[in-house]
N, C-alpha and C positions, 0 to 999 in steps of 0.2 A: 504494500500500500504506500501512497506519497506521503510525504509528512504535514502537517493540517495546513504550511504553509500555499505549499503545490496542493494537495487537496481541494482548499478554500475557494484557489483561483480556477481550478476544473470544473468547481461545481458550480460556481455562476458562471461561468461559460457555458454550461448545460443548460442550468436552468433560464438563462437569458434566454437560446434556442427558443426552447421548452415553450416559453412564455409567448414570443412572437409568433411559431407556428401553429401555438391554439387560441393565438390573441387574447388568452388569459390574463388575468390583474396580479396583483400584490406581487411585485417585482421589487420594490422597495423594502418591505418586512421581509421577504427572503433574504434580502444583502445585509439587513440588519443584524443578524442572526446567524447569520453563514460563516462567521468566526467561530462562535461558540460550537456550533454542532461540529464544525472541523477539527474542534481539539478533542471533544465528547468521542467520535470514530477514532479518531488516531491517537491517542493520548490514555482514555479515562473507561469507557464503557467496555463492559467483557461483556462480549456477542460472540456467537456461534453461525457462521454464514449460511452454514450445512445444514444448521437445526435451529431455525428462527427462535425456535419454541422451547430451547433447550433450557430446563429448571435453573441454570445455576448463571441463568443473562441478568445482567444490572437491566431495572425497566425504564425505560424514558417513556412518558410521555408528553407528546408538543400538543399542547393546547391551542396552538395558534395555527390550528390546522388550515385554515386559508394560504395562508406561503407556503404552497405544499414542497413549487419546485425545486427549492432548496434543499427542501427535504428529500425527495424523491432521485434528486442529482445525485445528494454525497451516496444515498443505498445503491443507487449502481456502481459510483464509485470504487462503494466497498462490497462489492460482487452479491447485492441481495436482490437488485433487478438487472435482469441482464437488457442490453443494448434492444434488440428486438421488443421487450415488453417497455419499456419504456417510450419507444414512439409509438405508443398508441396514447400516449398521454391525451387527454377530453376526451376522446373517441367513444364514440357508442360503444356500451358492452366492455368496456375495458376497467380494471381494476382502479386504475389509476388517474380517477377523481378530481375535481379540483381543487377540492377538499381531503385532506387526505386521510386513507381509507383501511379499517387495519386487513383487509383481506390480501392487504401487500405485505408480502415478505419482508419483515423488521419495522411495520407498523404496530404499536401496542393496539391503539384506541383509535376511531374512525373520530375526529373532531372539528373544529368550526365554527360549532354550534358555543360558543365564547361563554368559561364559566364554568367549565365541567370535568376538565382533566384534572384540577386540582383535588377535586373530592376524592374520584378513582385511586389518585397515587396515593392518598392518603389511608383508603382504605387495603390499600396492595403495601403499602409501608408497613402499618400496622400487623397485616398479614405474615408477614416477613417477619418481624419484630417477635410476634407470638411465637414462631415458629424455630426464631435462632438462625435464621437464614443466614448467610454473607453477603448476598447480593444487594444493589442498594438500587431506588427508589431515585428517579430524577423527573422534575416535571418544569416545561419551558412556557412561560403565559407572557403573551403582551404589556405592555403598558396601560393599552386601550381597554384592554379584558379587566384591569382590577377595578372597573366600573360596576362589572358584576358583583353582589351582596354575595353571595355564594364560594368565591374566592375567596373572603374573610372568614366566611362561617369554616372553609376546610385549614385555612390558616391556625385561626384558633383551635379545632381537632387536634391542628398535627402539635402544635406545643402544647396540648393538654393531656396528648397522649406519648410526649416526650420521643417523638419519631428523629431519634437522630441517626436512623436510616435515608432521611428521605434531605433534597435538594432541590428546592425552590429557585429559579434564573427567572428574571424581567428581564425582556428585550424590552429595556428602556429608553428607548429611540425617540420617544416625545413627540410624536405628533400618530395622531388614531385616525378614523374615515371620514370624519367632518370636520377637522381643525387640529392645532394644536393640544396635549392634554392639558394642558395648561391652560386654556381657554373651555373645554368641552366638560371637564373634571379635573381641577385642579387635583395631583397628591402628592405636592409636596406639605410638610418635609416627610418624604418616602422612607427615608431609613427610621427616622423617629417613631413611623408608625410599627414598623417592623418590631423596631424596642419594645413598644407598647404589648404586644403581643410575645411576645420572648423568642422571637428566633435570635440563631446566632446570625449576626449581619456581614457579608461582605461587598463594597460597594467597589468596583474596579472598570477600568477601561474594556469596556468587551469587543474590542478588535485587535486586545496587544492579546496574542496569542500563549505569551510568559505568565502574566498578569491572571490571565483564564484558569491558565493549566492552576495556577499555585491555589488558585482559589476553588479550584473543583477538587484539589487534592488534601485541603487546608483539613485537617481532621481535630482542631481545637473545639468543634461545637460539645466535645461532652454530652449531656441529655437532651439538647435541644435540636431542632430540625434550626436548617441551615438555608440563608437563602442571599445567593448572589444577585446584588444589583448592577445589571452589567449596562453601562453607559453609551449606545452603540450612535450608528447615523442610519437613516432609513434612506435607503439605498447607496449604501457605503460602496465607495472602489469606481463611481462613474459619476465624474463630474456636475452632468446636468440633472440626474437623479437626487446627487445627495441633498437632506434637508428638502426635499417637495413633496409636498403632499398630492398631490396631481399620480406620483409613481405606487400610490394606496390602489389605484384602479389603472393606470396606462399599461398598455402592451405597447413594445419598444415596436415601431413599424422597420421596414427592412435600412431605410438609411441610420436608424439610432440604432437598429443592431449592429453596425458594421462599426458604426462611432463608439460603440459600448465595447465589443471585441477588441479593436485596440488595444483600447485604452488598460483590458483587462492584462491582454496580450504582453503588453509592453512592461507589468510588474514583473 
């Protein structure tokens, strides 16, 4: 496998494709995020390619299943869709969603639907917990998504039930599908709240790939669940993308894909 640095840059190469030739949206929350999942495959997550399913995989799940293609890139990437099942991406009848779907090899949870994968990991943490397992519990939610009530209600679960199996990431990229979060729902102060609630807090740059790793590996939380606020740019790595909220819903047309390639090209 590439190291998440080459990784990072393959998989929005893909999923930029991806995006243009099913004129799909959320191209910007992919790039957001497409550091972190990079270090998560080559770094931190123990998967089994050969056996999706296999008991003793760390579970992620991405809550922010709308940027699927990011997601769906680095799994080819790391041999869990092969080349062929991935260009059927939107297509009638094919797995691979726009939302992403767990009937796909190295999907946990089919999500989207904003608000719901934090409960699940919580209840799969705890499961784990009961159990004495090893494996560990990771769940990736937007910025935009801690709007939903529901996200607090599994917050508070997970530090009431002392889950420090489980790993909480914000792609906190700051700007959600109608505005800025700061304008739409303001949260800051974002860490204070966290305090409030007893996770252990790590607040770091999420596209320094160093800074990622140490903080998905930080094992000081002791009894409490753990939850990285990672600082990113909504569509990081392409000029005219980064900071627009415009790239919430555009698909790059053929001249921005050639401009986006570059520019990706040339890291």
């Amino acid at each position: 496998m590439s190291n998440s640095l080459d990784l990072v840059t393959e998989a929005k190469i893909t999923s930029l494709k991806l995006a243009h030739n099913a004129n799909a949206s959320h191209i910007g929350g992919a790039f957001s995020i497409a550091d972190v999942l990079s270090v998560l495959y080559c770094d931190v997550l123990n998967y089994n390619v050969s056996e999706p399913q296999w008991k003793e995989r760390d579970r992620l799940f991405y809550s922010k299943g709308h940027a699927c293609t990011i997601l769906y890139s680095i799994l080819n990437k790391c041999g869990f869709i092969s080349d062929k099942m991935l260009d059927t991406f939107s297509k009638n009848g094919s797995y691979l969603t726009t939302h992403v779907n767990s009937k796909v090899p190295g999907i946990e949870l089919s999500t989207g639907s904003l608000g719901h994968a934090m409960g699940v990991a919580c209840g799969v943490a705890l499961a784990g917990k009961l159990r004495k397992e090893s494996w560990k519990t990771f769940c990736i939610v937007s910025d935009g998504e801690l709007d939903e009530g529901s996200n607090w209600e599994a917050i508070m679960f997970a530090a009431h039930k002392e889950l420090s199996n489980l790993t909480l990431i914000v792609d906190y990229n700051k700007i959600q599908s109608f505005g800025t979060v700061k304008e739409v729902m303001n949260l800051d102060p974002l860490m204070d709240k966290f305090k409030a609630f007893n996770f252990y807090i790590l607040d770091i740059d999420g596209h320094d790939h160093n800074a990622i790793l140490d903080a998905l590996k930080d094992n000081r939380n002791g009894s409490m669940p753990k939850v990285i606020i990672a600082n990113t740019i909504k569509g990081k790595g392409v000029d005219y993308m980064e900071h627009q909220l415009a790239w919430h819903y555009k698909s790059p047309d053929a001249e921005q894909l050639n401009n986006a390639l570059s520019q990706l090209n040339s890291k």
